[in-house]
Every structure is written in C-alpha cells, then in structure tokens.
C-alpha positions as CSV (number, residue, x, y, z in Angstrom):
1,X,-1.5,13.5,-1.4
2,X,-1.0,9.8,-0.6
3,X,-0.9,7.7,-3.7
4,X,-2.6,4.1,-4.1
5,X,1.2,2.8,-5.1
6,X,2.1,4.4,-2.3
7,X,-0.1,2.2,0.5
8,X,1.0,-0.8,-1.5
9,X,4.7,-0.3,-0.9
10,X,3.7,0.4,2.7
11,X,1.8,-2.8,3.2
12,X,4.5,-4.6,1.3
13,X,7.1,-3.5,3.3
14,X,5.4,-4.1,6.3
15,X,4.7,-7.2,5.7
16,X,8.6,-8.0,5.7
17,X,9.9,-5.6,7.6
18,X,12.8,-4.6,5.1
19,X,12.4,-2.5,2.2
20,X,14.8,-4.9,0.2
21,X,12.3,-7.8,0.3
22,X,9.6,-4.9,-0.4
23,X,11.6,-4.2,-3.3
24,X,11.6,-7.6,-4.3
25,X,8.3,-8.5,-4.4
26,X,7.0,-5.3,-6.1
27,X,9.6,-5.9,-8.8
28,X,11.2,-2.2,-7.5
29,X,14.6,-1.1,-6.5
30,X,15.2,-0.6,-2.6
31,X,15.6,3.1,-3.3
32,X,12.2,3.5,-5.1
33,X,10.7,1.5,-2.2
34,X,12.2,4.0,0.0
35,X,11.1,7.1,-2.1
36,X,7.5,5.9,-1.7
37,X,7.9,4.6,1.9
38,X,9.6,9.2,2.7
39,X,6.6,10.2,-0.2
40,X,3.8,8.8,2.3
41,X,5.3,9.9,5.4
42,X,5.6,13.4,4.0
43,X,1.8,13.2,2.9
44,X,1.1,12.4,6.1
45,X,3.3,14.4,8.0
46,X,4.3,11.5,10.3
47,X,7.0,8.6,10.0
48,X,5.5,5.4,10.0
49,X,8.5,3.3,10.9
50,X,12.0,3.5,13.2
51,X,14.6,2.7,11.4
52,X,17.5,1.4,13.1
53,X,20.2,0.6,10.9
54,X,19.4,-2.4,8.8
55,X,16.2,-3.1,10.7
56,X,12.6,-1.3,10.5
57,X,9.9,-1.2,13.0
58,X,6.3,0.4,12.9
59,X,6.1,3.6,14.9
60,X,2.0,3.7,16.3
61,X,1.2,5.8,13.7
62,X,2.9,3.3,11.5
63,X,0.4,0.4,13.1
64,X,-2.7,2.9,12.6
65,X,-1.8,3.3,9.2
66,X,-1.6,0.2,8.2
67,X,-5.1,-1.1,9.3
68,X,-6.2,1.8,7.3
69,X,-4.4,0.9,4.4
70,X,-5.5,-2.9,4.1
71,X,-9.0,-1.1,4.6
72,X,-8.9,1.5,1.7
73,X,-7.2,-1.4,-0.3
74,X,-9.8,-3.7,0.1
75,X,-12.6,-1.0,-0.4
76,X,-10.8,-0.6,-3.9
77,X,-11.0,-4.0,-4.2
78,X,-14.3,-4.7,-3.7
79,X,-15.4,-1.5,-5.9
80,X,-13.4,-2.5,-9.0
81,X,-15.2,-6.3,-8.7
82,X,-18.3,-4.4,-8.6
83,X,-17.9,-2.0,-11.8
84,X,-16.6,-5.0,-13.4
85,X,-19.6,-7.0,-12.6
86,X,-21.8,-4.3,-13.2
87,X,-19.9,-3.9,-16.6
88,X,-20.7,-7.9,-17.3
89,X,-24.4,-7.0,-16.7
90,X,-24.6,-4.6,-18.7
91,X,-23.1,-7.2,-21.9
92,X,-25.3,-9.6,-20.9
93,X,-28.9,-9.9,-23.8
94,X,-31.7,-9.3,-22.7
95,X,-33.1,-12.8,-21.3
C-alpha cells in the first residue's frame, strides 16, 4: 500500500529530477530516496520513471501519478487545516 512519505519523496524527486537533490531536501540519504521512489512503484505495480544512468525521466504513468499525488497531498492538506480549525472552535467560550 502506498505511503503518504512515499508520494512526498515522489513529488520531491520530481521536482528535481535526481534523487540526490530529493535526498537533499527531505534531509534523506539517496538510497532511502530510492527505497521509497522502488516501494511506490511496487505498490503500484508500475515504474514511474526511466532511469538512464545518472538522469531520471517520468514514464506516463510517472506524469499520471504525479497530478494525483499533488491532489491527494493537497486534500490532506486542506483536511488537517480543517480539524485544526474545527479543533480552535471547539476551545473557543461560548460568546
């Protein structure tokens, strides 16, 4: 089953294209981004990029998944700034 931490690393390393600078910004190590990157694609049953050497690209399914994955991301967003603005409601005295 795909993890939260999982579409994160995705998105992260889609945003630059290497799993190094993935790593970087996460605060990982290259392999764990890697781990994560096989994890997903296992869950999935499909690789999401073509690697070629040094140098990554999104397959389609790759592309596809990561509109999804900004999607769910935001949607778990949003809902958390809900429950924690529900959560500030429900401090609040009665006026």
């Amino acid at each position: 089953m795909m993890t939260i931490t999982q579409l994160r690393t995705f998105l992260a390393t889609t945003r630059h294209m290497s799993f190094s600078r993935a790593a970087d910004e996460l605060h990982l190590t290259q392999p764990a981004v890697s781990a994560q990157i096989v994890a997903l694609e296992n869950s999935i049953k499909t690789k999401l990029f073509e690697r070629m050497g040094k140098k990554i690209s999104l397959t389609d399914a790759g592309r596809v998944t990561a509109v999804a994955a900004e999607d769910i991301l935001r949607r778990i967003d949003e809902f958390q700034a809900q429950l924690a603005d529900l959560t500030e409601l429900m401090k609040s005295p009665p006026a």
